[in-house]
LODO-509078 format. One record per residue (C-alpha): residue in three letters; z, y, x. Coordinates in steps of 0.02 Angstrom, whole numbers, padded with zeros to 5 digits, always signed. Each point is the difference from the previous one (the first is absolute). Layout:
<rs>
ALAZYX;...
</rs>
This chain:
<rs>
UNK+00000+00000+00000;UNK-00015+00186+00041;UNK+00110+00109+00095;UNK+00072+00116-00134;UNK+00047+00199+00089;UNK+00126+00123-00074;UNK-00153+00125-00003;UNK-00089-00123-00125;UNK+00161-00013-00124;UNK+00007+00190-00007;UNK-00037+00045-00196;UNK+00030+00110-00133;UNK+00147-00081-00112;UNK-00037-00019-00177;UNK+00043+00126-00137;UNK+00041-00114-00140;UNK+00059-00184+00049;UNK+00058-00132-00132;UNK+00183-00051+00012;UNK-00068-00218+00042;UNK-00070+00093+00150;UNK+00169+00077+00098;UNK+00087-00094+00118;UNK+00167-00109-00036;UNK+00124-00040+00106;UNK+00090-00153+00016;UNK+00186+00022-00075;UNK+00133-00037+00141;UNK+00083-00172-00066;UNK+00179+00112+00055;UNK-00044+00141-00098;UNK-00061-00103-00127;UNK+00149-00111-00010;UNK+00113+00160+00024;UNK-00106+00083-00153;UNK+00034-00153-00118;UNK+00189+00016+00035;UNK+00017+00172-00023;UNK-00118-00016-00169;UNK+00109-00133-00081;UNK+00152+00092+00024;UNK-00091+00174-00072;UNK+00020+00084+00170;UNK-00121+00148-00087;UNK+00091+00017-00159;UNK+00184+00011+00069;UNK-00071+00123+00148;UNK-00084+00101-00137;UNK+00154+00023-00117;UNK+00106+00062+00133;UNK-00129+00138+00092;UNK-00040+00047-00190;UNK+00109+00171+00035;UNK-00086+00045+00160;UNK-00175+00003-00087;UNK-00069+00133-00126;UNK-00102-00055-00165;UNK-00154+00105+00017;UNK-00004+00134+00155;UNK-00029-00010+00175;UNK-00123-00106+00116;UNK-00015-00193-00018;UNK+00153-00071+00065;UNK+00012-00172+00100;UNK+00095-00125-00139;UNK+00177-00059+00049;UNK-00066-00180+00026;UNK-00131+00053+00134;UNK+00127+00106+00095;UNK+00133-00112-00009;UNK-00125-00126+00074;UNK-00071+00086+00128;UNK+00202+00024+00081;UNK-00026-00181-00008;UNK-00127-00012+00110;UNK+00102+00096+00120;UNK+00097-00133+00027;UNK-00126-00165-00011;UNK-00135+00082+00103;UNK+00131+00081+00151;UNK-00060+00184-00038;UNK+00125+00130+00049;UNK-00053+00152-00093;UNK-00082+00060-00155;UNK-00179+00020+00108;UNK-00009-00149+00042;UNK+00009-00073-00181;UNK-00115+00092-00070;UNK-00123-00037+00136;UNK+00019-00183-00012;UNK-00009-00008-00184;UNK-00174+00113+00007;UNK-00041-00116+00125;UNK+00025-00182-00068;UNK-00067-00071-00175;UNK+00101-00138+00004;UNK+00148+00138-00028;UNK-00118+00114-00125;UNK+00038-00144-00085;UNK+00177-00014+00007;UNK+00019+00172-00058;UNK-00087-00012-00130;UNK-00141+00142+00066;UNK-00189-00036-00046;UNK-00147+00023+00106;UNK-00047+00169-00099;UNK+00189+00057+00038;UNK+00041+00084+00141;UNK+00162-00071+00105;UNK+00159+00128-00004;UNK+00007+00140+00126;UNK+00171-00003+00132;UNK+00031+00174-00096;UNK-00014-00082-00155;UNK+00124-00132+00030;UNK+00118+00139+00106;UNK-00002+00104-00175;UNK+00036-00156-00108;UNK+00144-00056+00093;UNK+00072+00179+00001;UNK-00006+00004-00176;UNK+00065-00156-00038;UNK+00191+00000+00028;UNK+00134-00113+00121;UNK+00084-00090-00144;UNK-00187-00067-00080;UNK-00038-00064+00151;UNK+00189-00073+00009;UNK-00084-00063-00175;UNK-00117-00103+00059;UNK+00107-00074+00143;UNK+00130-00050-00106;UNK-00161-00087-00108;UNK-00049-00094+00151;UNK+00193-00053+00017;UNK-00009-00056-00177;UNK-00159-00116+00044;UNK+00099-00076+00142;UNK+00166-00044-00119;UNK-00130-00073-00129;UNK-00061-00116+00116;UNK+00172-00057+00090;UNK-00050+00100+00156;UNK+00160+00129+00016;UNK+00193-00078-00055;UNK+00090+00165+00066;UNK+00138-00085+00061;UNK-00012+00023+00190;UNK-00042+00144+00054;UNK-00065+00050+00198;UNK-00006+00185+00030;UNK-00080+00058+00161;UNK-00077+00159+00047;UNK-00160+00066+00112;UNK-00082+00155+00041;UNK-00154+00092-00029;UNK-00093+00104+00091;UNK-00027+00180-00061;UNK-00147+00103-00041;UNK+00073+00140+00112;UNK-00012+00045+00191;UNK+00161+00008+00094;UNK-00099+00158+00069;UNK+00007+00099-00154;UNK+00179-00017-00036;UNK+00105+00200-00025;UNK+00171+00050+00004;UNK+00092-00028-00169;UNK+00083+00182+00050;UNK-00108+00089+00056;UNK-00176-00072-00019;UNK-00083+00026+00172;UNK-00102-00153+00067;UNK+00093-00100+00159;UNK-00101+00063+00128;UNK+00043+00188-00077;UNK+00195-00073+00026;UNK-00044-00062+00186;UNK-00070+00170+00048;UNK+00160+00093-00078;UNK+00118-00115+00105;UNK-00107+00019+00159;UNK+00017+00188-00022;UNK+00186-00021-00022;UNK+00025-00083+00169;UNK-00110+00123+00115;UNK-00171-00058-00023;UNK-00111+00132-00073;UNK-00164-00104-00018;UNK+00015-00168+00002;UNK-00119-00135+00021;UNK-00028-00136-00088;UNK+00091-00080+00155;UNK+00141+00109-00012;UNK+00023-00057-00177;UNK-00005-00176+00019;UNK+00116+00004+00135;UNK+00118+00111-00127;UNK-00025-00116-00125;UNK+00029-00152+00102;UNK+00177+00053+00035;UNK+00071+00058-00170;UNK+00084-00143-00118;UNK-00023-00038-00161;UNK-00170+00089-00040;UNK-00059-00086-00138;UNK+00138+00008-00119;UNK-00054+00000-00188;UNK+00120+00139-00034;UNK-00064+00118+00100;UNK-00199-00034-00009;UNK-00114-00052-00167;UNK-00191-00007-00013;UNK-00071+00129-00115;UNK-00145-00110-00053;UNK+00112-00156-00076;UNK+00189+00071-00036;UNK+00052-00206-00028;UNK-00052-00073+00189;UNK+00131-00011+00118;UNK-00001-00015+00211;UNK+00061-00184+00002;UNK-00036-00142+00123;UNK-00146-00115-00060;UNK+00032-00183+00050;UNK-00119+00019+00133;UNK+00112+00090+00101;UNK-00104+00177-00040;UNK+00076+00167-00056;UNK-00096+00050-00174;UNK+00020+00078-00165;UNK+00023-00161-00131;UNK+00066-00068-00146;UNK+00106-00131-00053;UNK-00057-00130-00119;UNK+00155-00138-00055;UNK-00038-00136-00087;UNK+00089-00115-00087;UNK-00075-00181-00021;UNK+00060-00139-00090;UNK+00043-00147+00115;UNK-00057-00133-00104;UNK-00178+00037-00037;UNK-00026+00164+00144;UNK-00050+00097-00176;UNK+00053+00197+00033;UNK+00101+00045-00106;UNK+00028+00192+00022;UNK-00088+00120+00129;UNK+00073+00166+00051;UNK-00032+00143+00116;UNK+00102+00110+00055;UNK+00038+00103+00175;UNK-00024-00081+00175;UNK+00157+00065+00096;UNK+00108-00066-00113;UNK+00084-00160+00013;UNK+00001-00170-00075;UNK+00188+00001-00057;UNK-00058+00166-00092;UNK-00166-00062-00065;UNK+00043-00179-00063;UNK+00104+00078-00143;UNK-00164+00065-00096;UNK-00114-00151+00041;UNK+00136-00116-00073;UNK+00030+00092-00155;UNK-00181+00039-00062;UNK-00014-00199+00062;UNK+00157-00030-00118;UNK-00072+00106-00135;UNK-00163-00097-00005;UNK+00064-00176-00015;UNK+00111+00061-00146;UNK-00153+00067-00078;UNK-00106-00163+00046;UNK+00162-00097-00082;UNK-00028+00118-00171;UNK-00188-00040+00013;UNK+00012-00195+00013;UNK+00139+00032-00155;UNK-00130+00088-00105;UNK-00150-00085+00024;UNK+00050-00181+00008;UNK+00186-00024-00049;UNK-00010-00186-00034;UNK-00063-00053+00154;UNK+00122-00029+00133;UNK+00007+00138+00132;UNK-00113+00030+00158;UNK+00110+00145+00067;UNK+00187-00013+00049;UNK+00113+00059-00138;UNK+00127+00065+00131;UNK-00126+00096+00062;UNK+00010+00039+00199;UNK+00141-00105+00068;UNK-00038-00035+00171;UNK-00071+00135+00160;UNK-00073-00021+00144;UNK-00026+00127+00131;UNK-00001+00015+00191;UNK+00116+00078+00120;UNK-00019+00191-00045;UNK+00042-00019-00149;UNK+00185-00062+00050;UNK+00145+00131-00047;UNK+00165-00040-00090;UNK-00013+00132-00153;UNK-00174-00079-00047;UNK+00075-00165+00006;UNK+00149+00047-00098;UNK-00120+00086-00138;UNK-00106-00185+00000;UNK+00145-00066-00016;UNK+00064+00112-00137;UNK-00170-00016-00092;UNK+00024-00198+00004;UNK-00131-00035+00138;UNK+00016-00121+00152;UNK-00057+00058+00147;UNK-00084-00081+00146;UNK-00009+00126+00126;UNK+00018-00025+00201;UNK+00144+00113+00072;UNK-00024+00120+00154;UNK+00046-00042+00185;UNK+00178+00100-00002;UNK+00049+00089+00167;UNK+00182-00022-00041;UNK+00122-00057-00151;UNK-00024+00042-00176;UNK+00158+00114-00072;UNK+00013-00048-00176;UNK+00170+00123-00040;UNK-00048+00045-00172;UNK-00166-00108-00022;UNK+00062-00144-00065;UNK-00146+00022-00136;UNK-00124-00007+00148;UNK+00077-00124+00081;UNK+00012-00135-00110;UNK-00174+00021-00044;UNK-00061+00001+00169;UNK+00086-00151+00051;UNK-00064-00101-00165;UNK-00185+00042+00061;UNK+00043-00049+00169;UNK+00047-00167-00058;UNK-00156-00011-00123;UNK-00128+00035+00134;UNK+00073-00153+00128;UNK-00022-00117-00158;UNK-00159-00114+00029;UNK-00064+00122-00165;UNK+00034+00155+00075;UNK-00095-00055+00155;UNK-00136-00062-00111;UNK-00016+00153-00092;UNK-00008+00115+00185;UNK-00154-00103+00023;UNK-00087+00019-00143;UNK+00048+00185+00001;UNK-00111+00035+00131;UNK-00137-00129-00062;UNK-00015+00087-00181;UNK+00030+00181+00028;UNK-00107+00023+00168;UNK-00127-00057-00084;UNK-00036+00099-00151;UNK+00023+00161+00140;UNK-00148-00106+00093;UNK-00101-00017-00156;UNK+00006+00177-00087;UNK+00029+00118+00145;UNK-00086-00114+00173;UNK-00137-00066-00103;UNK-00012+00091-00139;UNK-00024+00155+00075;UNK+00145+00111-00028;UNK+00109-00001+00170;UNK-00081+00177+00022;UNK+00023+00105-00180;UNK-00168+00105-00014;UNK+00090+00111-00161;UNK+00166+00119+00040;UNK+00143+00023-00111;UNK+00125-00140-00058;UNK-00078+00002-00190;UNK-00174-00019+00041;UNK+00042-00134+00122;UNK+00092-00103-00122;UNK-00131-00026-00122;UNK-00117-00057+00120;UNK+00153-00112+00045;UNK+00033-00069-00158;UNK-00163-00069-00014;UNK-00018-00057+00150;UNK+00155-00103+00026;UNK-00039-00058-00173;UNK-00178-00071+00044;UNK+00105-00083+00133;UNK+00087-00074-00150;UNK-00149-00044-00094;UNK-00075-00093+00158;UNK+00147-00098-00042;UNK-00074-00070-00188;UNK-00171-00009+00080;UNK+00087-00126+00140;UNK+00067-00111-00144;UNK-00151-00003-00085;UNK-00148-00006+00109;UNK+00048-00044+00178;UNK-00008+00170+00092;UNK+00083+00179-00027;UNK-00131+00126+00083;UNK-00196-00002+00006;UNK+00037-00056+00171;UNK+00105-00133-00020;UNK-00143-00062-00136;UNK-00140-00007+00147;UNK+00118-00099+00119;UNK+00025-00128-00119;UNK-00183-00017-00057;UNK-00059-00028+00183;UNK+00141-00131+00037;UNK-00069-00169-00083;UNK-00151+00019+00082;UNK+00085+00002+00179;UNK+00103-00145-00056;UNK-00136-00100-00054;UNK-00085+00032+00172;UNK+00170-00058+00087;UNK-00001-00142-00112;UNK-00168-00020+00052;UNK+00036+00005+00185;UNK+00144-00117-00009;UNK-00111-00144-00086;UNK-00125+00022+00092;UNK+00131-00013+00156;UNK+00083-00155-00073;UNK-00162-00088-00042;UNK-00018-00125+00133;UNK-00217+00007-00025;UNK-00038+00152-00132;UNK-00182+00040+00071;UNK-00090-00080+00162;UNK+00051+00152+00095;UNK+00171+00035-00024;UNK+00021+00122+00120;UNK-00155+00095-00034;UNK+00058+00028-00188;UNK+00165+00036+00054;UNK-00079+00137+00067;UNK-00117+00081-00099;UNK+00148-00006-00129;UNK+00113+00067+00112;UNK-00118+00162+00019;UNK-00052+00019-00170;UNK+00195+00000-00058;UNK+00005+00140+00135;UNK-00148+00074-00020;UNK+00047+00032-00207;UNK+00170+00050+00081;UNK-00101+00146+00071;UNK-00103+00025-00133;UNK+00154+00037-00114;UNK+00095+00111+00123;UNK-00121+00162-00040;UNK+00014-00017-00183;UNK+00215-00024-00013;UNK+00032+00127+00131;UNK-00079+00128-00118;UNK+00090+00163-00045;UNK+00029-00055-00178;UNK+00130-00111-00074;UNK-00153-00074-00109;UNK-00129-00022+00123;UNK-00133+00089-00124;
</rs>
């Protein structure tokens, strides 16, 4: 056949074209499977109902329906994008996710601004909404008891330059401060030597007190975990230790610690199994219960979280706690803490119990990984939004795709588009393995046995290499 050239193929499109003739894309079996979920529980309807107060009847520009938005966040978290951009380019770019979303090939995708403005108008506690909805899917379904809970905490990285950061007094930048001191001590233009050696010697120069970025009022100069000074967040989360469901997300200020943190996270997380508890009473009170009845009973948390007045409030509040103590330089003075003291020595004694070191393990198991899955992998170790509110709805959706992932692990085998293609390209490397081994074991499979051993040998390697350029691709689909 002929050589076809790009110079050839270059033509006038057609004005009018019938709708047989436009192209379809395959639906992503995920997205598809994800779709039929979210249809049979009337994702659309419940969404709609709650955003109906955000909408007007008959003014203003199309919007983008709750469903769609609400959807696209998703993506966020199955396809690894970090920021608003990024969706909005992938979904214009694939029309396996067109389909997903419901958008037809006459449709243009969303903009980033229109998603940005939808998300802005849409408040923190409908998007708490449709987290706790996701919870309720879970409870149906035996995946969250609420029980056990393991809180642990991580941080995110700001959308703000360390650079940029003023004086809470007096508002001038830090290298306006540097100059002033430098002046101070007898230097009457300094370089930008002279400053860092200034600044090298003073102590305690990036206190949160003093200093604030004017760009995003909520980040705070903390220590990410890779040893680096930056502006961050903290997101807690509190898991449930029998299924790794999360149970509650919060969000609150990076410099502050996890003794003072842990008291929010555990009571939106004890608010939402009570409110799980009334659901499960409502909607099916014959049937015998999927969530604990005593709601949270049990908590698990690591070392920083160890202090004797949040032990003596667990304790208080009826909860057992399995939390590792501190290295002590000295002895403990318990002179009017006998409160604290018995309940530190009871969780002493739980946590060298073969359950307590059980639990320790499984700690780390359960709650590292949902941090791997919606901040490593999913995309969101590095916040591209600012301010605490518009942070946490992206949050809540996110963390509650992780929770989805969860159903769509039950049901079909894999949690992310990802996971889907691993397993799809796995029985046809074991049945080449199985091939090789009876092929090996045969004592006379062809006249050559060493010759097919082989040319099977390379072809198993040479599909290996085949496959490498198409799974290493730079979407979660592959599409």
């Amino acid at each position: 056949m002929s050589m076809g050239t790009r110079q050839h193929r270059q033509r006038q499109e057609d004005l009018w074209i019938t709708h047989n003739e436009l192209v379809q894309g395959p639906a992503h079996p995920f997205y598809q499977r994800l779709n039929e979920l979210l249809d049979s529980e009337k994702f659309d309807e419940f969404v709609e109902k709650e955003c109906t107060g955000f909408y007007a009847d008959n003014n203003g520009r199309p919007s983008l329906a709750p469903g769609i938005y609400f959807r696209l966040l998703l993506l966020g978290y199955f396809e690894g994008i970090d920021s608003e951009r990024g969706i909005a380019w992938r979904a214009a770019d694939s029309l396996g996710l067109r389909r997903f979303l419901g958008i037809g090939l006459d449709e243009s995708t969303p903009d980033h601004s229109t998603i940005s403005r939808t998300r802005r108008l849409i408040d923190v506690d409908t998007h708490r909404k449709v987290f706790f909805w996701v919870l309720g899917l879970l409870a149906d379904r035996g995946l969250l008891k609420g029980k056990r809970i393991g809180i642990d905490a991580t941080t995110l990285e700001a959308n703000a330059a360390l650079r940029s950061i003023v004086r809470r007094d007096s508002g001038e930048s830090y290298e306006e401060f540097l100059r002033d001191l430098a002046r101070k001590s007898g230097i009457e233009t300094p370089t930008q030597e002279d400053l860092a050696r200034l600044d090298r010697k003073r102590r305690k120069k990036g206190s949160n007190q003093e200093w604030v970025n004017p760009h995003d009022g909520d980040a705070r100069i903390t220590k990410m975990k890779d040893g680096r000074t930056h502006l961050a967040h903290k997101a807690e989360h509190a898991v449930d230790m029998e299924t790794g469901a999360v149970v509650a997300v919060t969000l609150q200020e990076a410099h502050q610690g996890d003794t003072t943190t842990v008291k929010e996270t555990l009571a939106e997380a004890g608010e939402t199994v009570a409110e799980l508890i009334e659901r499960e009473a409502v909607k099916s009170p014959v049937e015998s219960p999927k969530v604990s009845l005593g709601g949270i009973q049990e908590v698990v948390a690591d070392k920083g979280y160890h202090s004797g007045p949040v032990l003596e409030e667990m304790k208080a509040a009826g909860v057992r706690t399995y939390i590792p103590e501190k290295k002590q330089t000295g002895q403990r003075h318990w002179t009017g803490k006998e409160a604290q003291q018995q309940a530190v020595y009871a969780n002493r004694q739980r946590l060298q119990r073969p359950k307590g070191k059980r639990l320790l393990r499984q700690r780390g198991e359960l709650i590292e990984r949902s941090f791997a899955h919606c901040y490593d992998t999913g995309g969101m170790r590095r916040t591209h939004l600012r301010k605490h509110a518009n942070i946490l709805k992206r949050q809540l959706i996110h963390v509650g795709a992780f929770n989805l992932s969860l159903i769509l692990r039950k049901l079909v085998g894999a949690g992310t588009p990802r996971e889907w293609r691993n397993h799809t390209a796995q029985p046809v490397f074991l049945f080449l393995d199985l091939l090789r081994a009876w092929y090996g074991t045969s004592e006379h499979p062809f006249p050559d046995s060493s010759l097919t051993k082989r040319s099977l040998s390379s072809k198993r390697h040479g599909l290996i290499r085949n496959c490498l350029p198409r799974n290493s691709g730079g979407s979660a689909t592959g599409c």
